[in-house]
Structures are given as C-alpha cells and as structure tokens.
C-alpha positions in Angstrom: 88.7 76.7 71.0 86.2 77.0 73.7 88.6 79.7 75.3 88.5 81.8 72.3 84.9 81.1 71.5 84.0 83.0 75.1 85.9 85.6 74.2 84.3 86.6 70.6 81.2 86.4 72.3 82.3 88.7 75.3 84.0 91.2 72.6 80.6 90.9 70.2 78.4 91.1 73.3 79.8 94.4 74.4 80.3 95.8 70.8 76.8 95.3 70.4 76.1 97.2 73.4 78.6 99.9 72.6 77.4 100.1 69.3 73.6 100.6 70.5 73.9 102.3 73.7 77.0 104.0 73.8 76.7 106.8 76.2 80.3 108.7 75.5 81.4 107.5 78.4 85.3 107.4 79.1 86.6 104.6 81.7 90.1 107.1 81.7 89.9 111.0 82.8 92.5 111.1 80.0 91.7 115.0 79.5 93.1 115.6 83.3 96.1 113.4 82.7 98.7 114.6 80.4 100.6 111.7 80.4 97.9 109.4 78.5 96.2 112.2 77.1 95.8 110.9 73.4 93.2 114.1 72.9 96.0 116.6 73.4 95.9 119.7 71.1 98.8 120.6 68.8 100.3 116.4 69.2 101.5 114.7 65.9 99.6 111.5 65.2 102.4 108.9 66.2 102.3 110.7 69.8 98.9 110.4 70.3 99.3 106.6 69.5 101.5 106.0 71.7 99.5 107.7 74.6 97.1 105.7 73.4 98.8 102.5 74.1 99.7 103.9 77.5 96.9 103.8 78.4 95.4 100.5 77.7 98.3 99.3 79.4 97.7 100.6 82.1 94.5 99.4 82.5 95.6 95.8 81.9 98.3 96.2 83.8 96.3 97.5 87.1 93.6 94.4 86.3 96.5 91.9 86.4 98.2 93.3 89.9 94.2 92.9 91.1 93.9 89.5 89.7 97.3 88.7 91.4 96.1 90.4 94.6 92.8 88.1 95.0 95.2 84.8 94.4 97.1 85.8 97.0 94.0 86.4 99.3 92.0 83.8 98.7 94.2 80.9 97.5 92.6 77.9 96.0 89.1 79.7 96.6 89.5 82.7 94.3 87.2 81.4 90.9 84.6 81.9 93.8 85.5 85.2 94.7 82.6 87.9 93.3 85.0 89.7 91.4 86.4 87.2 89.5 83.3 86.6 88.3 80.7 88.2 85.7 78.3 90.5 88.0 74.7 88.8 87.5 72.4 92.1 87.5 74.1 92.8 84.5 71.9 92.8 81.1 73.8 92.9 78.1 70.9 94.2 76.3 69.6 97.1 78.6 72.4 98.3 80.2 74.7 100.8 78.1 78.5 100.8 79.0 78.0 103.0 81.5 76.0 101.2 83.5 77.7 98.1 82.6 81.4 99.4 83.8 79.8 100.6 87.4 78.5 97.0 87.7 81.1 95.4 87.4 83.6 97.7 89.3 87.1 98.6 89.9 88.3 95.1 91.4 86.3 92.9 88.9 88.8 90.6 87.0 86.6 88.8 85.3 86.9 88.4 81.4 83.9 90.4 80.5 84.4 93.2 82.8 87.7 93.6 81.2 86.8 93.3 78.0 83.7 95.7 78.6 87.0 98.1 80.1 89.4 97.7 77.4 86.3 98.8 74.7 85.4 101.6 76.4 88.6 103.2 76.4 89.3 101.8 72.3 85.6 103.4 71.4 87.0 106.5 73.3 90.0 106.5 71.2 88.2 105.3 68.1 85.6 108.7 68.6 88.5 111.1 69.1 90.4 110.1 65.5 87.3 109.8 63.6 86.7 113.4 64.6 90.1 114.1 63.0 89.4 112.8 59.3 87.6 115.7 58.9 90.4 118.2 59.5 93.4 119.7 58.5 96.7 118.8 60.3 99.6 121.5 59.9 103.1 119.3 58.7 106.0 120.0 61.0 108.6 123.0 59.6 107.9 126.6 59.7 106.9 126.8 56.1 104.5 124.9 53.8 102.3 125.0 50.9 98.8 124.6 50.7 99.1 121.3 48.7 101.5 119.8 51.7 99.1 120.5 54.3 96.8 119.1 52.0 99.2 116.0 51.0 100.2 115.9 54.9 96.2 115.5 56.4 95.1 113.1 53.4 98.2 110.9 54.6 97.5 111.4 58.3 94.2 109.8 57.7 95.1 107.0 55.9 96.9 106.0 58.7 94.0 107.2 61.2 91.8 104.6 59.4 94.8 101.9 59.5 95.1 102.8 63.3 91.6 102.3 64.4 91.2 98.2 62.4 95.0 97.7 64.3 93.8 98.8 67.3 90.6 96.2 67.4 92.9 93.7 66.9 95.1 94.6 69.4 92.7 95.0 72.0 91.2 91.4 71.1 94.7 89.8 70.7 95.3 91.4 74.5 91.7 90.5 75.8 92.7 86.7 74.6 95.9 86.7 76.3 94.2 88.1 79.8 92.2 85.1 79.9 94.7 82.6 78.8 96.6 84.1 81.7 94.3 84.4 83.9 93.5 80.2 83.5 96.8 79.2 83.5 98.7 80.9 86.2 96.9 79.6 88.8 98.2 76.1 87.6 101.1 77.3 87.2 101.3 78.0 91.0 99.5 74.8 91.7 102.5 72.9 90.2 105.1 74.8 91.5 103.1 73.6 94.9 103.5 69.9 93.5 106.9 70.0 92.5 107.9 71.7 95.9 106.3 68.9 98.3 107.7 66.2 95.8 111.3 68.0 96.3 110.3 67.5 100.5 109.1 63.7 99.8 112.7 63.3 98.2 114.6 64.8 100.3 112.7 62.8 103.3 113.5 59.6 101.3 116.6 60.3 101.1 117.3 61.3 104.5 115.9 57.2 105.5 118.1 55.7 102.8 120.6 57.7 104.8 119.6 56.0 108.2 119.3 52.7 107.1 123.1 52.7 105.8 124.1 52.9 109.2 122.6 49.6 110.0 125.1 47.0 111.0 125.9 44.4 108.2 125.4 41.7 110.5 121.7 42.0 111.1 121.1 41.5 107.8 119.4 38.1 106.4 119.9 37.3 110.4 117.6 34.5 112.0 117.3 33.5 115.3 115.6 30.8 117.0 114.7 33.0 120.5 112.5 35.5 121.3 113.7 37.7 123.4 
C-alpha cells in the first residue's frame, strides 16, 4: 500500500504541475520521427493509437535497459546512485515540466522522473486528440455522404474521449509496474546470489561426505592406550 501510495502522489504531484504550468513541451521529437508520429496528417484514429503506444514504450523500455545498466555498474550500491534517485533542486511547485524533465535527465531512473516522462508524452498525446473533437474526419472509400462524414467524426470522437481516460490508466497501471520492478528485481538477483553460494556450500559438503567414505572401517570407535 505504501508502494502505491508513492506513486498517486508522484502521478498527482506532476498532474498538478502539468496542469498549472504546462509549457507544451514534448519529451519525443515525434513530428521528426515517422515511426511514432501519432500527429501524422491523413492517419485513421486506430493508427495513431498505436503510434501512440509506441512510443510510451519506448520510453519505458529505454528507462528499464538504464535501470538495468546502473545495477550492473554499481552492484549492491545502486539505491545510492544520483540517478536513481529524485533530483533535490527540484520544486514541484515552481518548476513547470520543462524544467522538471531537464532536472532530472536522460539516465534518471527514479519513480518520479519517470513518471514526470511518461505524462509529458500522455499530455502530448492528450493535446493533439482534443484538438481533433473539433473536426471533421473523412471515412475511408472514395465516396460518402455528408451525413457519414458526419456519423464517421461524431463516432471517431466518442472513442477519442474513451482513448484519452484509457490512456491515464494505462500510463498509471505502467508507472505502478516500473516501480514494483524496479524494487524487486534487485532481490531477485540478490537471491539468485543466495541460492548460487548455497548450491557451492552443497556441493563442498558433499565433496567431504565424499572423503570421509574413504576412511578405513577400522579406525572407527578405535581406542588406544599410546601416544604416539
């Protein structure tokens, strides 16, 4: 619970800041990558989703070979390691995303910083389809009516509006699984670690059970009255 609790308040902490000081900044040149460009003209709506998707994936993706990166590096001393950690010149109240993303960095794996990440490029997203809803979308065929153009934007915005709550979720579903991740791998290597020197101490205990069988019989429950 306390896991999850953090998390809200990262998420709420850096809505709040979007919502306030939002600066239309975009963490992705998406515009100069057609790939993951979700903002392509003349794109049906299920396209630009998946673009979309893309590219948040990416972006986790590239945050969890980083994170995977500093264990490797650092070992048992990564938690210490500034960027796995939440940049302290950071103000949650004064800085606007901007400011907030080129504190934290690149290599910063820290909850927050990702978090702060993974928003900007939803609130990207979330900007571009809400500039849709008021337009008109052409339906796909060569010929059409007024009424299905009509028919065919009222239905594309239905599921804009659908799209951006799903979105949220997913992002904070994602966000939740980063840091449950993040905490737990490095146990899980830490066990592995266990379980490999308890494999050693076995193997070395068998090894003497081995030697001793090779005792003779007849020193066994053996007494003698000289020293020699």
């Amino acid at each position: 619970m306390k896991i999850i609790k953090n998390i809200l308040v990262s998420l709420l902490v850096a809505s709040l800041t979007v919502v306030f000081l939002y600066g239309g900044y975009s963490i992705y040149a998406s515009d100069n990558d057609e790939e993951y460009n979700f903002k392509a003209r003349g794109i049906p709506f299920v396209l630009r989703t998946f673009r979309y998707n893309m590219t948040m994936n990416r972006y986790f993706n590239d945050k969890m070979e980083k994170f995977h990166d500093l264990l490797e590096e650092e070992g048992e001393d990564f938690f210490r390691h500034d960027n796995f950690l939440v940049p302290q010149d950071i103000d949650p109240v004064k800085d606007d995303l901007e400011i907030v993303l080129e504190k934290c960095g690149e290599e910063n794996i820290s909850t927050y910083c990702v978090s702060i990440g993974a928003l900007a490029i939803y609130m990207d997203y979330v900007r571009f389809l809400e500039s849709l809803l008021g337009t008109l979308e052409v339906p796909p065929g060569d010929f059409f009516t007024a009424k299905e153009i009509l028919d065919f934007s009222v239905d594309r915005n239905e599921k804009i509006r659908e799209e951006i709550e799903n979105a949220q979720k997913v992002m904070q579903a994602t966000v939740s699984v980063y840091n449950e991740y993040k905490l737990a791998y490095p146990m899980h290597k830490k066990y592995r670690e266990i379980i490999r020197k308890l494999a050693e101490y076995r193997a070395a205990m068998r090894s003497i059970n081995n030697q001793m069988a090779h005792f003779p019989v007849k020193f066994i429950n053996v007494t003698s009255s000289q020293v020699e």
